[in-house]
Structures are given as C-alpha cells and as structure tokens.
C-alpha positions, 0 to 999 in steps of 0.5 A: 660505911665501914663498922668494926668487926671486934671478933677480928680486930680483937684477934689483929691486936692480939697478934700484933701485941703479943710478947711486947711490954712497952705500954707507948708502944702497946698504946700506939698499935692499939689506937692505929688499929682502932682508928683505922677500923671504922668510919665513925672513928673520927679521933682516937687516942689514949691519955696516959695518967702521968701524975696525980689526978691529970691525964696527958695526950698520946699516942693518938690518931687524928687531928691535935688534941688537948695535952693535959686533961685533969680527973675534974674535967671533961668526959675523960677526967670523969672516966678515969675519976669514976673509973667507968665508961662514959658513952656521951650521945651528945657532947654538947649535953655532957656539963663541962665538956672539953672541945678538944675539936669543934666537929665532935659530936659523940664520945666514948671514953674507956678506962684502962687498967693494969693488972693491979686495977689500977687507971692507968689510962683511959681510950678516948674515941671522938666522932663527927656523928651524933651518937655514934657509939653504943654499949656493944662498941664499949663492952668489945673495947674494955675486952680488948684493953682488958686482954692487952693491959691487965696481964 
C-alpha cells in the first residue's frame, strides 16, 4: 500500500503552485496531487467558506460529495467552526456525522487559512479504512496548506 512521502509531495505542490494566485486553481493541484499520493485517500476535496457560516463542494477527487455543508454540522462544519483539526478514527463515533458516502470509515478535516488567519477553507480527506489518518498526516498537511494559501 502506497503511503504519502510529505517531504516530496510538499516539494511537488510547491513546484506546481508556484507564481499562481487563482485559489480554484490552487485548490484544484492541491487535491489532485493529494488524492493521487496515497492509497488511504479514498475522497479528497476542499470546501470552500462561500457565505456566512456555510461551506460549498470543490474542487474534489472522487465520488460525489455533499455540496453545502453548514459550520453547525459534521466533521467539517466543526473544522472550520473550531478552526481545528478533526482527525475522526471512526466516523460512525463522531455525533452528527454527515454520510456524504456510505463506505467511509475515517476522516481528516484541515482548515484552511489565508494570510489574515482567516477560514477560508477547510480539506476534507475521506478513507474506506477505519483510522486511517494519524497526527503526522495532519501536522504535514496544515504545513503544506499553510505554505500554499496564507502567502
């Protein structure tokens, strides 16, 4: 099973999202390199803040999501609510989950900020596994969401 080399991936987004200030577009390398860089990244996709309180679908790779998801609910509302990291082991576990996809057992949910400290976006990545993600996989991903979207 193919895990994530974050020193490397890191490098690739940088590469990649260098000079370019389009955030669809900087959301939309970001989640193809991500999705594409390991095996427990069943579903991963951003939702953008488009109002107040209320986060909207895309970019994203893999199967349909839900397309509008309030601060008040599921494990990305409480991300960008909290402004925290919500590294769920077991999504049946977590009170008001919202099954987007039936087959999904574990999430990590980043928030993004911008160079304000603002949420501007939280990255949402889904796996078939049951704890699939641990502290290191989120630590590495605020890293690389800091260094693309807070310049």
């Amino acid at each position: 099973m193919a895990r994530v080399n974050y020193k490397d991936l890191s490098k690739t987004i940088a590469s990649l999202c260098a000079g370019e200030d389009d955030m669809i577009a900087l959301m939309a390398s970001v989640v193809c390199e991500l999705h594409h860089s390991d095996d427990r990244f069943d579903w991963t996709g951003f939702y953008r803040v488009t109002g107040p309180e209320m986060l909207k679908i895309g970019p994203y790779q893999g199967g349909h999501g839900c397309l509008q998801i309030p601060f008040s609910r599921g494990v990305c509302g409480a991300a960008a609510r909290l402004r925290a990291m919500q590294l769920v082991p077991d999504v049946e576990a977590f009170e008001g989950h919202i099954a987007c996809a039936s087959s999904t057992r574990s999430e990590l949910v980043v928030p993004v900020f911008n160079g304000a400290g603002d949420v501007i976006a939280v990255l949402d990545i889904d796996s078939n596994q049951a704890d699939a993600f641990t502290c290191e996989d989120a630590e590495a991903l605020a890293v690389i969401l800091a260094s693309v979207f807070s310049t």
